[in-house]
N, C-alpha and C positions, 0 to 999 in steps of 0.2 A: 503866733508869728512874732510880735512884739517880744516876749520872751527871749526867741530863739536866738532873735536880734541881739538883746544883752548879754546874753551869753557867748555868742560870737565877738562879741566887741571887749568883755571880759577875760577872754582866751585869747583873743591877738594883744590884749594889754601886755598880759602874763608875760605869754611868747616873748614880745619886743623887750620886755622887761627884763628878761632872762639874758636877751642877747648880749654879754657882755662886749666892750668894744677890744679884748683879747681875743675875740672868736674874730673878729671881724677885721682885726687889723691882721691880714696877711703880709709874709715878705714876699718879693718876687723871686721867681724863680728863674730869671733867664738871665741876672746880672748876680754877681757877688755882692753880700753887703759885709765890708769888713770890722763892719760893728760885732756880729755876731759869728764871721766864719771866714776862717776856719776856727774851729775849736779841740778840734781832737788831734792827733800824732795820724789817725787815716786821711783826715780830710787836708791835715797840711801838706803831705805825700802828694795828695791828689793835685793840689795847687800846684807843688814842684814838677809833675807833670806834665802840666800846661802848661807849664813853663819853657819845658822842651819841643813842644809839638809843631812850633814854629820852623822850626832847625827842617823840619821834613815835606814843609811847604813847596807848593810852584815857584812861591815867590823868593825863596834861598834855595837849600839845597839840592831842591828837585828839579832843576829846572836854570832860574836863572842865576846863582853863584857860577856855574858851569855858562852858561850862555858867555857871561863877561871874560870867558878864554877869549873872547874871538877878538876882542879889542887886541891881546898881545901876541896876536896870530897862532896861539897854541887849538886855536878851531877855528871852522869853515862855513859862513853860513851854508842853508839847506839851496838844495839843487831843486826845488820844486816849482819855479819860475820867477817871475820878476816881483812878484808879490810877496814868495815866502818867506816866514820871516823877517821882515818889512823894518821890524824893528832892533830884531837883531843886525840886520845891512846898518842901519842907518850907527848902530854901535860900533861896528866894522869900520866903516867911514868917519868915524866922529863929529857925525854932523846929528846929533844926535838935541829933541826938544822936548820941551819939557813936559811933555804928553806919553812920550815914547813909552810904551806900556811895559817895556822893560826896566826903564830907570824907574817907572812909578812902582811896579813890584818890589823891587831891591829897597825903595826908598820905606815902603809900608811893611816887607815885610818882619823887617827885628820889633817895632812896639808892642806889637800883642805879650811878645815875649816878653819885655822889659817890663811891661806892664804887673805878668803875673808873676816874675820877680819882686819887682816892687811889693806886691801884696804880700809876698812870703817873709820879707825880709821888715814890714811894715808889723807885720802880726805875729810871728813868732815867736820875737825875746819875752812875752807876756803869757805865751802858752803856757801850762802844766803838763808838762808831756814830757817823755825819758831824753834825758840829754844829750843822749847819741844820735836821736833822730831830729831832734832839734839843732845840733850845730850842723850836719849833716844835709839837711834842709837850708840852711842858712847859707853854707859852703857851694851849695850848687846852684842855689837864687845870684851868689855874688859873681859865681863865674859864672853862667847862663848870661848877666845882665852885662858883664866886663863885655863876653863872646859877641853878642849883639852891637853892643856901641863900638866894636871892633871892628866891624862889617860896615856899622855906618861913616865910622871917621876915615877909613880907606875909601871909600865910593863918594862920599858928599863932602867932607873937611868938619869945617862949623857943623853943628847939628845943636838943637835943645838937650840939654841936659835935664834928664825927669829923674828924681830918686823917691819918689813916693806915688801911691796911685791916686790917681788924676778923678775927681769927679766932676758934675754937670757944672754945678757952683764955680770951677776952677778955669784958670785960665788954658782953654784947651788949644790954642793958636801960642805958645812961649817963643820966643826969642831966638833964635841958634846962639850959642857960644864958642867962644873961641876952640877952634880945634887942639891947640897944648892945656885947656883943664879938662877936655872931653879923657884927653889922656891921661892926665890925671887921674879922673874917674874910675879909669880900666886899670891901671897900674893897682891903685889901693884895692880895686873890690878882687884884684887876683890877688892879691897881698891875704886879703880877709879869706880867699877861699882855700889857699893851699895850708894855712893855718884850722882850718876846720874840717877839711874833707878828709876820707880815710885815703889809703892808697889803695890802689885798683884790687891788690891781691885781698884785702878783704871783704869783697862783693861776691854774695854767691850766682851761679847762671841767671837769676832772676833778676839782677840787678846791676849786669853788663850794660854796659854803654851809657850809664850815672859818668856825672862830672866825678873825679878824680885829682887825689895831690896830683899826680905825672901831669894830670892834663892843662890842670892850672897851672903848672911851672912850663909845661910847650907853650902855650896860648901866651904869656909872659914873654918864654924867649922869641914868641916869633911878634911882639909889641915891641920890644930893643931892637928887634933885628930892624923892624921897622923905622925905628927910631934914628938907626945907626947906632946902639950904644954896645961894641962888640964884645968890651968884659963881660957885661951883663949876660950874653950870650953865652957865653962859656961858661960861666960860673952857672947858670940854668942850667945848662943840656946836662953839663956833669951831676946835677942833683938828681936830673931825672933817668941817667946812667947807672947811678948808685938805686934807684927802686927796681932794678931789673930788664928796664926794656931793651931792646937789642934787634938789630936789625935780620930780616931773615935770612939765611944763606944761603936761599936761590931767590930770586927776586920777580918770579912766576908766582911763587908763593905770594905774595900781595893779593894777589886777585885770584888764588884760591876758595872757595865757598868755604872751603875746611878749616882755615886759617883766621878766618871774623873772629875779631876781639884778642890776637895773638899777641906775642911777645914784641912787635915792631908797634901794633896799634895804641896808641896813647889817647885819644879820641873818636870814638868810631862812631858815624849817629847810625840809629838802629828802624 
């Protein structure tokens, strides 16, 4: 019995002995770590991806981008009684606080996005990977991140300006800044994007509704347009005239199923 005892106690030596602390130090896997990843031309793809997946949320495109018509009466809240939509009324009305689960939508939903911009456009220029999918990825991090903070300087003014991704360490409560560098912000990273993205006609089916030169020079002119600056208008559209796009010549066609991704569409989310 004594024996068997040292021998067991000889064997869990070994064992523990063995166990290097490389087996034992896992990453996690439910956060990104951008020490390690992305590293390959698939997994920065994947990033840029995520990147988009916000754009199809409740919280913008699905839902309340469309709800904030009713503020300009281009929509009606719902008929389903005194309650419905409760928060869209109170939008209608502009008596709107700052609970309203509509303006907290709107307010949350671009960072995720912005976030996993930042990660693409933080990781990238260090990558080893073919340089067409590296500026490419880069081009659609910068408009992706423009597109967002475009959505937030229209709805709230001031907002935080974030250009790198945020960890536990960091200060996750920033400052808002002035709404003219937020625009700032948007003007240069559409600058960086229409300079790196391809133009639409060289995306095959599998790769429709990717940021685009045309998209990033509309998303620009409709930042002037904002701005009031109307050369700047013109002098856009006409660029994005000379890439082909063209309005369709029945205007049914828009909301055709047949016609997704056509020669009028310059950004379509998919």
């Amino acid at each position: 019995m004594k024996n068997t005892k040292y021998i067991l106690i000889a064997f869990l030596s070994v064992l523990l002995w063995a166990c290097s602390q490389d087996f034992l130090d896992k990453q996690p896997l439910d956060t990104i770590n951008t020490e390690n990843y992305p590293q390959t031309a698939e997994e920065l793809v994947t990033v840029v991806n995520g990147a988009y997946q916000p754009l199809q949320w409740p919280k913008l495109y699905n839902l309340r981008m469309w709800t904030s018509d009713i503020m300009a009466g281009n929509s009606i809240v719902g008929a389903g009684g005194g309650t419905d939509g409760i928060e869209t009324q109170d939008m209608s009305n502009f008596v709107t606080q700052p609970d309203n689960a509509g303006v907290l939508d709107l307010w949350r939903g671009p960072w995720p996005g912005i976030l996993m911009s930042n990660i693409v456009l933080e990781t990238a220029p260090s990558l080893d990977i073919d340089e067409n999918i590296k500026n490419r990825s880069m081009g659609e991090a910068y408009f992706l991140r423009a597109h967002y903070y475009f959505i937030l300087a229209r709805y709230f003014g001031d907002v935080p300006i974030v250009t790198v991704p945020l960890s536990s360490d960091d200060d996750l409560f920033p400052q808002r800044d002035p709404v003219s560098q937020v625009y700032d912000l948007i003007i240069s990273d559409l600058n960086q994007a229409i300079e790196l993205l391809p133009p639409k006609s060289a995306y095959g089916p599998q790769d429709l509704g990717r940021a685009s030169k045309g998209a990033a020079l509309g998303i620009l002119a409709k930042v002037y347009l904002t701005l009031g600056d109307y050369q700047q208008v013109v002098n856009l559209t006409t660029q994005i005239e000379a890439l082909g796009y063209a309005l369709n010549p029945d205007y049914y066609n828009n909301f055709n199923i047949n016609n997704e991704n056509g020669q009028e569409s310059i950004f379509e989310i998919q």
